[in-house]
C-alpha positions as CSV (number, residue, x, y, z in Angstrom):
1,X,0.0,0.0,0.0
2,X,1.6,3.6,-0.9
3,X,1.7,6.1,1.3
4,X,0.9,9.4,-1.5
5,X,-1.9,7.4,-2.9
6,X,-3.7,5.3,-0.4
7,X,-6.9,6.7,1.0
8,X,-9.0,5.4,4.0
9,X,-12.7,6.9,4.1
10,X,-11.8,9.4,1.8
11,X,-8.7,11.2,3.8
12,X,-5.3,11.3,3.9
13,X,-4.0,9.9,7.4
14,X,-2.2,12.9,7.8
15,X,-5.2,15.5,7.4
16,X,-7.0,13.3,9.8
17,X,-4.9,13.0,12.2
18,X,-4.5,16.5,12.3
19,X,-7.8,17.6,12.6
20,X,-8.2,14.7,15.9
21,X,-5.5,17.1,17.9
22,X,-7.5,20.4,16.9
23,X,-10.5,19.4,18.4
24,X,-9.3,18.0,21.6
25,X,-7.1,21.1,22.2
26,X,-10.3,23.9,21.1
27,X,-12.6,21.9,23.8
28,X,-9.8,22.0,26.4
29,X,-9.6,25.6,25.9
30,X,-13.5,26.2,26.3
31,X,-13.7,24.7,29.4
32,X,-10.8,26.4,31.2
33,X,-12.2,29.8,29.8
34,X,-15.5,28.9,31.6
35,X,-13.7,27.9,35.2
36,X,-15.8,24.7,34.6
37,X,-13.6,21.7,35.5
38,X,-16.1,19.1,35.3
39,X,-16.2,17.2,32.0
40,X,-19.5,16.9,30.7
41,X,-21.4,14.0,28.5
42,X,-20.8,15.0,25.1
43,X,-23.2,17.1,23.6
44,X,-26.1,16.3,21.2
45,X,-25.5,19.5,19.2
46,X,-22.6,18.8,17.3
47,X,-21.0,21.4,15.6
48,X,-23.0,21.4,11.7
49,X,-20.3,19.6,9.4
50,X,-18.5,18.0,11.9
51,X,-18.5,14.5,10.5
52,X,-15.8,13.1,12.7
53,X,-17.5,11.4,15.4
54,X,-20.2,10.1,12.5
55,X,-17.8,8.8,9.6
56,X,-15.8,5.5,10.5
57,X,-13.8,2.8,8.0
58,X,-16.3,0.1,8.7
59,X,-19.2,2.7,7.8
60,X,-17.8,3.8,4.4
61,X,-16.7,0.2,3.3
62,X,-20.6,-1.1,4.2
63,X,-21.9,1.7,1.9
64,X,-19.4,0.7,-0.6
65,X,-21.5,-1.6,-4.0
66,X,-18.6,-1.5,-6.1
67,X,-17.8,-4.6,-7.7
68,X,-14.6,-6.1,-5.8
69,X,-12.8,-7.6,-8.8
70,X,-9.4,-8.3,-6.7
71,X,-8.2,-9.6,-3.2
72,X,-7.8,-6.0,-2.2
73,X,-9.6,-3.8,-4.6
74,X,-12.3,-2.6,-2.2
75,X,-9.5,-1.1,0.0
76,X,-8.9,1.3,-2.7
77,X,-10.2,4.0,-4.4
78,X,-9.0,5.4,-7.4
79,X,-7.5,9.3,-7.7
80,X,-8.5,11.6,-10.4
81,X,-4.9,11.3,-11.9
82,X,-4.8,6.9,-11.2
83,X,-4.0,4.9,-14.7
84,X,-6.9,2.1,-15.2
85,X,-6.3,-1.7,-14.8
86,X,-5.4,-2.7,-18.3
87,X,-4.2,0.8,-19.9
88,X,-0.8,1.8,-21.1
89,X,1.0,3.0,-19.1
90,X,4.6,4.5,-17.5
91,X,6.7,3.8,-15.0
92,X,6.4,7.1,-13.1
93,X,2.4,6.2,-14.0
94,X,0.3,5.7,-10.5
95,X,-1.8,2.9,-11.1
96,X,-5.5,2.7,-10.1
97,X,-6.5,0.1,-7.3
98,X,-2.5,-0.2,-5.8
99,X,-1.7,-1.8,-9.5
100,X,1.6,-1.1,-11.5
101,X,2.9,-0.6,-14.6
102,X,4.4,-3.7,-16.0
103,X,6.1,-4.4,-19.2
104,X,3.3,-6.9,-20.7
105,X,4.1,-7.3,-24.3
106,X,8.0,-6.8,-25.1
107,X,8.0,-2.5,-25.2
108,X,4.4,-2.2,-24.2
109,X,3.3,-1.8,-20.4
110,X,0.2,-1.8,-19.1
111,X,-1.5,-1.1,-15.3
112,X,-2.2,-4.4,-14.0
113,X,-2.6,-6.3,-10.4
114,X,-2.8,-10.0,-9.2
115,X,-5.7,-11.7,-10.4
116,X,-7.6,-12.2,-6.9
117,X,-11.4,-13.3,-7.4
118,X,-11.1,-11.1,-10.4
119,X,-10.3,-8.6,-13.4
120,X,-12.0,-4.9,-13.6
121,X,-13.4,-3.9,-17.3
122,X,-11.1,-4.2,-19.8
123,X,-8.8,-6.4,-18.5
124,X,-8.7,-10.6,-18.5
125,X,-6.9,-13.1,-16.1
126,X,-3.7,-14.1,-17.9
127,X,-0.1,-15.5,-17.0
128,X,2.3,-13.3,-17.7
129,X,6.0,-13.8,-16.4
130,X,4.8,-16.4,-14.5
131,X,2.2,-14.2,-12.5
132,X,-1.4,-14.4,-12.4
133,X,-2.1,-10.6,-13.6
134,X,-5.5,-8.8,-14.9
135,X,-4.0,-8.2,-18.5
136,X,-5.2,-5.7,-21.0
137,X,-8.1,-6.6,-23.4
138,X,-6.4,-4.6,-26.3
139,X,-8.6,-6.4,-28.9
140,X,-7.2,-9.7,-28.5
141,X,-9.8,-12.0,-29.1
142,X,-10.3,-13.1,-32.9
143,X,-7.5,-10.7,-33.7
144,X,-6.3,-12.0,-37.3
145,X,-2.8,-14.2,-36.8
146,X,-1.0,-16.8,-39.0
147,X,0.9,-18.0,-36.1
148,X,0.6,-17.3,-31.7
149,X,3.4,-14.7,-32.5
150,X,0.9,-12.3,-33.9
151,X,-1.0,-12.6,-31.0
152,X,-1.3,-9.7,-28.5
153,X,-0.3,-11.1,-25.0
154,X,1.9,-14.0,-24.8
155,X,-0.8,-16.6,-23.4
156,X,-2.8,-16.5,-26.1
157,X,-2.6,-18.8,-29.2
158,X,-3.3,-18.4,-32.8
159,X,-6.2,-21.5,-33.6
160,X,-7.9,-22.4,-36.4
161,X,-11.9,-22.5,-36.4
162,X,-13.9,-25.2,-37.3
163,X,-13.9,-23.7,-40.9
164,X,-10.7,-23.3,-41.3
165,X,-9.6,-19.5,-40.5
166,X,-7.4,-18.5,-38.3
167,X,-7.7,-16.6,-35.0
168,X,-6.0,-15.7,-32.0
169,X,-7.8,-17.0,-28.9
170,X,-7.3,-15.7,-25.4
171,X,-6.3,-17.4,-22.4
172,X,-9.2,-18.6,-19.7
173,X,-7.1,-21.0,-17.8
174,X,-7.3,-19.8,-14.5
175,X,-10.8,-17.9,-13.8
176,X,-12.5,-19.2,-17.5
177,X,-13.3,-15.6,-18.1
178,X,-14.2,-15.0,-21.7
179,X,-16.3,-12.3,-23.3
180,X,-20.1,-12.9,-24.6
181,X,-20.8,-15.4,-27.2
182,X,-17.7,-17.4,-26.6
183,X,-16.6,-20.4,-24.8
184,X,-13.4,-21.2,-22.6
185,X,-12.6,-24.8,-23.7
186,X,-9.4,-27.0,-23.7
187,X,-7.1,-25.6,-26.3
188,X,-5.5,-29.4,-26.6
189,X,-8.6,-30.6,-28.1
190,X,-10.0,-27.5,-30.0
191,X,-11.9,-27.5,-32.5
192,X,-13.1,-31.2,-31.9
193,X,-14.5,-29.6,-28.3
194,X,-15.8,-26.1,-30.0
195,X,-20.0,-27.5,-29.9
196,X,-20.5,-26.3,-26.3
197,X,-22.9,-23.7,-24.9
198,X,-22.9,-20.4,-25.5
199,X,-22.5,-18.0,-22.9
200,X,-19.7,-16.8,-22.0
201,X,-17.4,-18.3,-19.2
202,X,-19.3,-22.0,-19.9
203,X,-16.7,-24.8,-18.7
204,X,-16.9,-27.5,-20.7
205,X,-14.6,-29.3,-18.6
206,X,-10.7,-29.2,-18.1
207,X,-8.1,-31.7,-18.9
208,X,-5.7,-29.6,-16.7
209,X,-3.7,-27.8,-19.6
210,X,-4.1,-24.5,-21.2
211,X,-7.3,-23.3,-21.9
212,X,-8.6,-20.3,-24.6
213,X,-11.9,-18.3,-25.2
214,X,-13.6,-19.8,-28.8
215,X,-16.5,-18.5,-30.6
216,X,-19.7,-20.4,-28.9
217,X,-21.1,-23.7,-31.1
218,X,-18.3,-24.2,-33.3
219,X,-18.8,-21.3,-35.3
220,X,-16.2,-18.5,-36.8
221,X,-15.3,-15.0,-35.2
222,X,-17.6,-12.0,-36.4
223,X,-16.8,-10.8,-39.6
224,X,-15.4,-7.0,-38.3
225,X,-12.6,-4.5,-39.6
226,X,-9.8,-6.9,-38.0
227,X,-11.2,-9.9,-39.9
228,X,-11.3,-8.4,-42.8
229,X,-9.7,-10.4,-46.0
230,X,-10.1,-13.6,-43.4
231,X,-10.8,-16.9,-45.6
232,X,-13.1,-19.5,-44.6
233,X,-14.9,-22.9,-45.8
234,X,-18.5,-22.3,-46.6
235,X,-20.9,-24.8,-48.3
236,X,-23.8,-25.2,-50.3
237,X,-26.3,-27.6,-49.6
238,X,-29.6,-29.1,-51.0
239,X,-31.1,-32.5,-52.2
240,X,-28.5,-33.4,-54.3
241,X,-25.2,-33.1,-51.7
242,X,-23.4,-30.6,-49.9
243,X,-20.5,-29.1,-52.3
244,X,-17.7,-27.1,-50.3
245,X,-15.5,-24.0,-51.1
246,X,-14.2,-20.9,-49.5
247,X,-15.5,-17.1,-48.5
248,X,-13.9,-13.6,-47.4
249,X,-14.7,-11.5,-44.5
250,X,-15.7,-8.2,-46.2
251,X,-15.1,-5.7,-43.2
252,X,-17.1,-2.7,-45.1
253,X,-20.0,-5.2,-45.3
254,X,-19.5,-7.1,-41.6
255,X,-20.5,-10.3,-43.7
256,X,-18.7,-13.9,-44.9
257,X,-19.0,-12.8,-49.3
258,X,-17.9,-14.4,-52.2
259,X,-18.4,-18.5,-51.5
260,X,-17.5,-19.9,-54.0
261,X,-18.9,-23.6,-53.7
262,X,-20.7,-25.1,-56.6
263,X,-24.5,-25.7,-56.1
264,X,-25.0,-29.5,-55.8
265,X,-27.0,-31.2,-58.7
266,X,-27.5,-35.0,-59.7
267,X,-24.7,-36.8,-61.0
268,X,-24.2,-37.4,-64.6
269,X,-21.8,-38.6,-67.2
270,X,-19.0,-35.7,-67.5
271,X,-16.3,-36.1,-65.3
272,X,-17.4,-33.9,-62.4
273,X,-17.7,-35.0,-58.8
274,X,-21.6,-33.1,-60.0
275,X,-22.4,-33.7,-55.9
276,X,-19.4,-33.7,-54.3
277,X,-20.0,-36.6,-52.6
278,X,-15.8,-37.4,-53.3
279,X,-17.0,-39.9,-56.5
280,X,-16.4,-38.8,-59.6
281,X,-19.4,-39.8,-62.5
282,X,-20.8,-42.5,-59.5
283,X,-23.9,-44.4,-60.3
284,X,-25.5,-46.5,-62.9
285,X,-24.1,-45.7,-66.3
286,X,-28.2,-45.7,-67.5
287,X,-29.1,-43.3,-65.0
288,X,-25.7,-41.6,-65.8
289,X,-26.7,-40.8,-69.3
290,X,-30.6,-40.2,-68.8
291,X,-30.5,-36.9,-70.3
292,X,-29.6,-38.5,-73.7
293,X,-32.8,-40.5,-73.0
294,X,-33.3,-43.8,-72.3
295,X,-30.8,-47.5,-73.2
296,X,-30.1,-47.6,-76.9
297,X,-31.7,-50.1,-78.4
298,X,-30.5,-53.9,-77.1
299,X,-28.2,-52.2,-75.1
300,X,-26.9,-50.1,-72.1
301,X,-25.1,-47.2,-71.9
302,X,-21.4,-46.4,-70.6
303,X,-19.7,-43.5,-69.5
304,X,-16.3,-43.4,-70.6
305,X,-13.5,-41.5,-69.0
306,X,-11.5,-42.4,-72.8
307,X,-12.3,-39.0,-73.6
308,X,-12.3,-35.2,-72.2
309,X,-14.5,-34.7,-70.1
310,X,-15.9,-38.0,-70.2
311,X,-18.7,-38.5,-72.2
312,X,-21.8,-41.1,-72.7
313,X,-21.1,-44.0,-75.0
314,X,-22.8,-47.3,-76.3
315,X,-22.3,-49.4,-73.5
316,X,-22.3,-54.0,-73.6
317,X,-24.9,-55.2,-75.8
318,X,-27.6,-57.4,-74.9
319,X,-27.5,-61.5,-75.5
320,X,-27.9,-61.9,-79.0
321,X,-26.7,-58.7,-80.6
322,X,-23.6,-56.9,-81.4
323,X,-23.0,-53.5,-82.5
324,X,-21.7,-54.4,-85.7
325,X,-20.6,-52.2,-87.9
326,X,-19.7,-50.0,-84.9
327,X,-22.2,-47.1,-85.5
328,X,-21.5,-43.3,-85.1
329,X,-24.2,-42.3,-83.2
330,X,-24.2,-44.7,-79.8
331,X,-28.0,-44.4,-79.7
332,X,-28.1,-46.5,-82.0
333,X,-27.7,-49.4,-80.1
334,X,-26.8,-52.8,-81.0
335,X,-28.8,-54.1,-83.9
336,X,-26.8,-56.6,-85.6
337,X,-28.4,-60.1,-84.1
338,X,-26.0,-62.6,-83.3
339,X,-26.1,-66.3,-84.2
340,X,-27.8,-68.9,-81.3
341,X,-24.8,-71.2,-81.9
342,X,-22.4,-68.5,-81.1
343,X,-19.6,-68.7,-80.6
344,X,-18.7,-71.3,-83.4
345,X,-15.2,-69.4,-84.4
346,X,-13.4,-72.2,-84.7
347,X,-12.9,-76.2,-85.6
348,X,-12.9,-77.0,-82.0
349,X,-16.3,-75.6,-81.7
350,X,-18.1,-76.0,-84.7
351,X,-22.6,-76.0,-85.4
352,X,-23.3,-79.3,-86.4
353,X,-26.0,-79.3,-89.6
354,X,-26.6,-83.0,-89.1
355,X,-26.4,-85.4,-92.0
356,X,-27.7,-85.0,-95.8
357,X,-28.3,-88.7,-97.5
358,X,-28.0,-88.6,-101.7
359,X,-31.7,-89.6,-101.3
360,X,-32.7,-86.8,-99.2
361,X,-35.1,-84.7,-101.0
362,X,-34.4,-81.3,-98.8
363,X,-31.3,-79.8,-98.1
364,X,-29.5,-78.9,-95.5
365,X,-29.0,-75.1,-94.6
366,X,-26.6,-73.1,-92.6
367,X,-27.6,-69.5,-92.2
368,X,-26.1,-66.7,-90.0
369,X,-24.2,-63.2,-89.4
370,X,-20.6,-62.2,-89.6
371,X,-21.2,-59.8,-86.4
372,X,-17.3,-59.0,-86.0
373,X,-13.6,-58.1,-88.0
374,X,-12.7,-61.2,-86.8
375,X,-15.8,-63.3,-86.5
376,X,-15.8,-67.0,-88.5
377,X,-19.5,-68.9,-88.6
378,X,-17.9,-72.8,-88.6
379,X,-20.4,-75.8,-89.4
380,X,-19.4,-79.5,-89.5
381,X,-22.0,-82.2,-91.7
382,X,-22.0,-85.5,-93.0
383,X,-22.4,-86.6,-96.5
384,X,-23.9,-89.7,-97.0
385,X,-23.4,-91.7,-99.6
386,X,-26.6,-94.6,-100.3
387,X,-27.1,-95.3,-103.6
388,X,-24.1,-97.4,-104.9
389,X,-25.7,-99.6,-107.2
390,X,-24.1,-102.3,-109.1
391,X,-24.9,-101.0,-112.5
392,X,-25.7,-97.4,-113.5
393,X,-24.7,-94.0,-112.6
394,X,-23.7,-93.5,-108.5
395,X,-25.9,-90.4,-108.1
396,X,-23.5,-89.5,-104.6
397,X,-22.8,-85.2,-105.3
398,X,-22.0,-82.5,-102.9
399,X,-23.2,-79.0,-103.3
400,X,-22.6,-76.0,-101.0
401,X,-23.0,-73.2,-102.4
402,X,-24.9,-69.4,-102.1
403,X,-27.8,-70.4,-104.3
404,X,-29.5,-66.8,-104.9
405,X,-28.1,-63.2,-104.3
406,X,-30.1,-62.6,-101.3
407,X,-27.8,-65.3,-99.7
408,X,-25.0,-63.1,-100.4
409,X,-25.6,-59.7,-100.3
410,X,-23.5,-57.7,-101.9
411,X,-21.1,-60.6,-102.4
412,X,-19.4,-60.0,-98.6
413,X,-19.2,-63.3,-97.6
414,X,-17.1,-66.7,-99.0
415,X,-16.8,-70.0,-97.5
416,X,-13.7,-72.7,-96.9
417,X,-14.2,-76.5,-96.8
418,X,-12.6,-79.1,-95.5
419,X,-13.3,-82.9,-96.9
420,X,-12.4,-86.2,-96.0
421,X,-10.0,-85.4,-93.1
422,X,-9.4,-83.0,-89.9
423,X,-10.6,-79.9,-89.5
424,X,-8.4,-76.6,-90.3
425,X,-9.0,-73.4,-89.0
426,X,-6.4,-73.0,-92.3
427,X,-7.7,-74.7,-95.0
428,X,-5.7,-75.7,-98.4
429,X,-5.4,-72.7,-100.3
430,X,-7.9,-74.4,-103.2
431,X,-10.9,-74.6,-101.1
432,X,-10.6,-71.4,-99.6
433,X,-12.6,-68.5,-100.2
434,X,-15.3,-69.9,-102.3
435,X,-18.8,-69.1,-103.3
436,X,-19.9,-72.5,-104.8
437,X,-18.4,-76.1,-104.0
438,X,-19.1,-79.6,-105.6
439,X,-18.1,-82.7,-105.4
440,X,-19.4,-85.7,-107.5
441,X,-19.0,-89.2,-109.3
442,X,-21.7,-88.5,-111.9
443,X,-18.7,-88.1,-114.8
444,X,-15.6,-89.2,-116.0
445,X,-12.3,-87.9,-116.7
446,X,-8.6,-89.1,-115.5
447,X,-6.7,-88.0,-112.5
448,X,-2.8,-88.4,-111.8
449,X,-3.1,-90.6,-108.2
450,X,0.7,-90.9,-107.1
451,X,2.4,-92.2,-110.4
452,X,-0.5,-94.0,-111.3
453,X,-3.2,-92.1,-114.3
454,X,-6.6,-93.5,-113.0
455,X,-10.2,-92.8,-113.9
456,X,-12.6,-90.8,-111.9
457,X,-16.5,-90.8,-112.2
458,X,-19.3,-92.6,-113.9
459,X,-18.8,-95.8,-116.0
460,X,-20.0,-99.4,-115.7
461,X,-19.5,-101.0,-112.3
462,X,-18.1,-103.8,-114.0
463,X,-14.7,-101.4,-115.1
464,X,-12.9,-102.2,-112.0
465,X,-10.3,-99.2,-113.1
466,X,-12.9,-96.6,-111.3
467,X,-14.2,-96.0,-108.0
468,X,-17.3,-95.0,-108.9
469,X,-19.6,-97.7,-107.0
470,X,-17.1,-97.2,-104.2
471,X,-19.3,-95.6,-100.7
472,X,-18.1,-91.7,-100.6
473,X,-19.9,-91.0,-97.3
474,X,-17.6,-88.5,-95.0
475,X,-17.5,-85.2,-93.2
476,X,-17.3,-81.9,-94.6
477,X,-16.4,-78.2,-92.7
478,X,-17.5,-75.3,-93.3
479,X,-16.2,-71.7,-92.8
480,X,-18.2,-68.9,-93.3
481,X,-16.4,-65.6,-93.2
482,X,-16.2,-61.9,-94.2
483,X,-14.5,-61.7,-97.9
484,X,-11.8,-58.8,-97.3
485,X,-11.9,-55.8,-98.2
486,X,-15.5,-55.6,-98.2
487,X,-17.4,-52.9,-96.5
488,X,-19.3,-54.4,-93.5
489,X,-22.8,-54.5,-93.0
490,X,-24.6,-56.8,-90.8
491,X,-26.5,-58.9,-93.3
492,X,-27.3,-62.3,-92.9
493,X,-26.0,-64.8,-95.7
494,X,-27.8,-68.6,-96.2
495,X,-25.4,-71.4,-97.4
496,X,-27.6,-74.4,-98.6
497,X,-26.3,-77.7,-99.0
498,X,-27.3,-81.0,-100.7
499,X,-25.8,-84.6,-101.8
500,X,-27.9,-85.5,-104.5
501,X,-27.7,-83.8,-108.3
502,X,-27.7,-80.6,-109.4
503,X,-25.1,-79.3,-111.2
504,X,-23.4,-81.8,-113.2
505,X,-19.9,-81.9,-112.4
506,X,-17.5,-81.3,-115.2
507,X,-13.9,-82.3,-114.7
508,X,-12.9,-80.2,-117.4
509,X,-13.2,-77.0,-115.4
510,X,-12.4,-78.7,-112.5
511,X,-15.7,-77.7,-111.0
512,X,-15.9,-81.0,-108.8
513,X,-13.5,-83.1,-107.2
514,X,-12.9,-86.4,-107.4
């Protein structure tokens, strides 16, 4: 306690102490002047203004309804000259309620005194120098900062908000005093602990480490000239998703401006997270590409990240179609049927036609699409060979061929065969991309067989030099492909097939084997 500044009921001890020896020695002289030496009961007239029997320490301090902030703030009063708790100050500064001036900030000092119960107006409990002091409240809280160093007062720590911005937050760790609207939670856990109440001062409980004022319910600092610039996260949000981006403080405005999130919609195919739910073009690829309308034709859709952005393209076909030729425009869908025997590519797998006897009267047929570049149709039949009789013609001839041009349209297709032996998937080069086939015994002509110049076809059974009456039965393959060079299309072709008659053969042209 000072002796120039301290006051007890309003005077100086000295004043006082002064005006207690006037009065005894002015009485003493009254009664010697009047010869009366008895001492009387004081008198109930006091002299008007004398207030010093009346005003007492205990009196003054029961009147007192100040606030007391501090252990020994209601001890004090403050002078007309006294700095305020929390205000610059000087050294040769007197402080108000028996404070002083301490260097708080390095070159700044302020009035301060020992926390107590308390800190007056415009001052907070803080640590400073390891003493508990009322510290200013220079705009500390929610000041802007990148890191605690551009933070006022050394306790107090630069956070970041549940959105993102930065802030500097004040210390509350000894009284959990913290201004309207804001919380005093742990600053270990923060902003995982920032959802408490709302008033200000609300403990929501201590883990015994420092603690800071945040903005109540997890929300950001005001939006005030010392924010201004500030960025945060904002969203959008609707029945599509919730899409994020960020927003300024605009100080001349007090008001978060300029998010720039984009406004949720339903997700289609273009290579955009469309509601930014972290997928990019999720979902069905049908419901993907339902503004181009509905499936193509036998077909789904597919969205295809081949291209930039991605974009909607004909997706599988359905059993039983292809998308052959490829077509420009994918809603056209799939409309080239496949064959039911598919797939028949290859000798290992081939469609078998059955057998066709010399006496049959209808003929086999083998019909189908080339649905691919690389797609083969392969059949497998047997020839059978009845009618060797012992005198006359053997009637025994095998046909294949694309009887009318409606089986081969536009002349796209040709055939390989493969007689009497295993299948190739690379036939000899003469039976290879044919139109028409026969094979027969219905003539006659010679053939070189090793060294040996024999007969082939029709003569008497009794000429033992020709095989003619000899049982020709076997299997034939068939290969049904694209002839190249051809433009596609997806028509179908019809091979029909017989073993008795038509053409005759003629060994001549080499139009039958044999």
């Amino acid at each position: 306690m000072r002796s120039a500044g301290v006051r007890v009921f309003g005077f100086p001890f000295a004043v006082l102490g002064a005006l207690g020896a006037l009065a005894l020695s002015g009485a003493m002289v009254q009664a010697c002047a009047a010869g009366d030496t008895t001492t009387d009961a004081p008198s109930s007239d006091a002299t008007p203004g004398d207030t010093g029997a009346k005003d007492s320490g205990a009196g003054d301090a029961a009147k007192d309804t100040g606030k007391d902030t501090g252990a020994d703030i209601g001890v004090f009063e403050t002078g007309p000259n006294d700095v305020p708790i929390g205000t610059a100050c000087k050294t040769t500064d007197v402080c108000a309620m028996g404070g002083k001036c301490q260097e708080i900030t390095p070159g700044k000092s302020y009035c301060t005194i020992d926390c107590g119960a308390g800190c007056p107006a415009g001052s907070y409990c803080s640590t400073i120098a390891g003493k508990t002091l009322c510290a200013p409240d220079v705009g500390n809280e929610c000041a802007r900062c990148a890191g605690s160093v551009d933070c006022p007062l050394p306790t107090d720590q630069c956070v970041t908000a549940p959105k993102g911005d930065k802030f500097c937050a004040r210390d509350c760790t000894l009284l959990s005093d913290c201004p309207s609207g804001f919380s005093c939670v742990d600053a270990a856990g923060y902003p995982g602990n920032a959802t408490g109440g709302g008033d200000a001062g609300v403990d929501s409980g201590s883990s015994g480490g420092p603690r800071i004022c945040v903005p109540a319910g997890g929300d950001s600092c005001g939006c005030d000239a010392k924010r201004d610039g500030v960025q945060r996260t904002c969203e959008v949000t609707n029945a599509s998703g919730t899409c994020g981006g960020t927003e300024h403080c605009t100080a001349s405005a007090s008001a978060w401006q300029g998010c720039d999130a984009r406004t949720p919609s339903v997700e289609v195919c273009n290579g955009v997270d469309d509601d930014c739910n972290g997928k990019i073009d999720d979902g069905k690829p049908n419901d993907l590409c339902a503004p181009l309308g509905g499936p193509p034709p036998n077909a789904t859709w597919a969205c295809s990240t081949a291209t930039t952005p991605a974009t909607c393209q004909l997706g599988a076909c359905n059993a039983g179609y292809a998308a052959y030729p490829v077509p420009a425009d994918p809603k056209t869908g799939c409309v080239c049927p496949t064959d039911a025997a598919e797939p028949n590519d290859n000798c290992s797998q081939p469609t078998n036609l059955g057998t066709i006897a010399d006496d049959a009267t209808a003929p086999l047929v083998a019909t189908g699409t080339i649905s691919s570049d690389t797609d083969i149709d392969v059949f497998v039949f047997t020839a059978k060979n009845k009618v060797t009789l012992a005198s006359g013609p053997n009637s025994f001839h095998v046909g294949i061929s694309f009887v009318a041009a409606a089986d081969n349209p536009g002349g796209e297709f040709v055939f390989d065969v493969v007689h009497s032996g295993t299948c190739a998937d690379s036939p000899p080069s003469a039976q290879t991309a044919l139109t028409s086939y026969n094979w027969c015994v219905d003539g006659q002509a010679t053939a070189l067989v090793g060294a040996e110049t024999v007969m082939r076809g029709e003569g008497p059974c009794s000429d033992t030099s020709v095989n003619h009456c000899t049982d020709h039965s076997s299997a034939y393959y068939v290969r049904v492909r694209r002839k190249p060079g051809v433009t596609p299309t997806c028509g179908a072709y019809r091979l029909t097939i017989t073993a008795h008659g038509g053409t005759a053969c003629d060994f001549a042209t080499g139009r039958c084997e044999g």
